[in-house]
BATOR-13585 format. One line per 10 residues: their letters; for each residue x, y, z of C-alpha. Coordinates in nm, 4 decimals. Example, Ala and Ser with C-alpha at 12.3 -4.5 7.8 and 13.67 -1.06 7.14 Angstrom:
% residues 2
AS = 1.2300/-0.4500/0.7800 ~ 1.3670/-0.1060/0.7140
***
This chain:
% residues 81
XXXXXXXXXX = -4.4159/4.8427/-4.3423 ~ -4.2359/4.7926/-4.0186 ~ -4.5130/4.9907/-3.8500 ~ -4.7527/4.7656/-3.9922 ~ -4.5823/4.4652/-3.9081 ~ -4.5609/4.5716/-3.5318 ~ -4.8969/4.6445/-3.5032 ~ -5.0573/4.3230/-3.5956 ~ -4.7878/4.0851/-3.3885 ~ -4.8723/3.8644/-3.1578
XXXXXXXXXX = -4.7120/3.6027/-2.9275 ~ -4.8269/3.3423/-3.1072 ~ -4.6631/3.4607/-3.4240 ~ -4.3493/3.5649/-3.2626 ~ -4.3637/3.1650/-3.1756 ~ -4.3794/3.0858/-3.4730 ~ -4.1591/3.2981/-3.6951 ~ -3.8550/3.1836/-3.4117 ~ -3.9236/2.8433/-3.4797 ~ -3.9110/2.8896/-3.8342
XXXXXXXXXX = -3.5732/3.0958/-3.8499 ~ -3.4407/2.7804/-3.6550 ~ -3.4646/2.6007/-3.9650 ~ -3.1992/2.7971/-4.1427 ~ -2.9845/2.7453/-3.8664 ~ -2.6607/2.5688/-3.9244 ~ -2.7259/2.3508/-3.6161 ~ -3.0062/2.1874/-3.8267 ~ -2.9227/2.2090/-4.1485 ~ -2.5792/1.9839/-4.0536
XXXXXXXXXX = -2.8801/1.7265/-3.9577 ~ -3.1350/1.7798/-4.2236 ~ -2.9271/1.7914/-4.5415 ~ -2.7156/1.4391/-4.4986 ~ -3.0522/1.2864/-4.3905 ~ -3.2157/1.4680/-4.7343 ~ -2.9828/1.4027/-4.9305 ~ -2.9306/1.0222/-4.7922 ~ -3.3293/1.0008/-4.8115 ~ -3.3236/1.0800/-5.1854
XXXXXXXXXX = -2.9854/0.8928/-5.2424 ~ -3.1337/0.5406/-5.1871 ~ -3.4774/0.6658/-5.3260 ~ -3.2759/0.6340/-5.6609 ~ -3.2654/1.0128/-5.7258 ~ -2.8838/1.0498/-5.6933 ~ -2.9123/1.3712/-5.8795 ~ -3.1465/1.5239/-5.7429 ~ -2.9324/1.4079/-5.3829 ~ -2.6313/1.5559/-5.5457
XXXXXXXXXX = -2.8187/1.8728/-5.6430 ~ -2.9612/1.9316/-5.3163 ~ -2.6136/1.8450/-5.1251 ~ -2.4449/2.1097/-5.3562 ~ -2.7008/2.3312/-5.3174 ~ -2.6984/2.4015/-4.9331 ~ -2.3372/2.3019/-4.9289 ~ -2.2580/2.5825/-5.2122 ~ -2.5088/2.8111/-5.0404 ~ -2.3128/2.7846/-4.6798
XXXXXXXXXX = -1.9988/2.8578/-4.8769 ~ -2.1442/3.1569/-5.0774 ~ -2.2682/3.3278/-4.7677 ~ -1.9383/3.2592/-4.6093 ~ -1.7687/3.4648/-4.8402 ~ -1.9763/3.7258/-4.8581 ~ -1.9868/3.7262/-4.4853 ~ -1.5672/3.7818/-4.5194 ~ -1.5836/4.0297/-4.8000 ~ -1.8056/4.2548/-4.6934
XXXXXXXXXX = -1.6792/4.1697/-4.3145 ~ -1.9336/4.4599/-4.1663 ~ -2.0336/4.5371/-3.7701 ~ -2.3043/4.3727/-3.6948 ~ -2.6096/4.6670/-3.6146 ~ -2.7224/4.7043/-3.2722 ~ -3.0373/4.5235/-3.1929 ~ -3.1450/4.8582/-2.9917 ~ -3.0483/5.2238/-3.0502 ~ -2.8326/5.2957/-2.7425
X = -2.9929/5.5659/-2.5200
***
């Protein structure tokens, strides 16, 4: 699969997938939930604000933990030579 995935890359897609990673980065979620959230809040969906708030907000937390728990080395990018 890897192999695969290697062969058919291009810039343009290596563009495009970092852009898209940047969207689950904490930077920007900090931004995009409150202005979700607030967007659907005085829409009149104050559930589905609440939902999503918890969600993300739960989410962070979860992966926090696990993150702690499991506390592993992070692998090296590169096989050292």
């Amino acid at each position: 699969m890897g192999g695969a995935l290697a062969r058919n890359r291009s810039e343009g897609l290596s563009e495009t997938m970092a852009i898209l990673t940047q969207l689950g980065d904490q930077r920007f979620l900090a931004l995009a939930t409150p202005a979700v959230a607030l967007t659907l809040w005085f829409s009149r969906h104050h559930v589905s604000a609440l939902l999503f708030a918890g969600s993300v907000v739960g989410g962070f937390g979860l992966s926090s933990l696990m993150k702690i728990a499991v506390a592993r080395a992070r692998p090296d990018l590169w096989v050292a030579l």
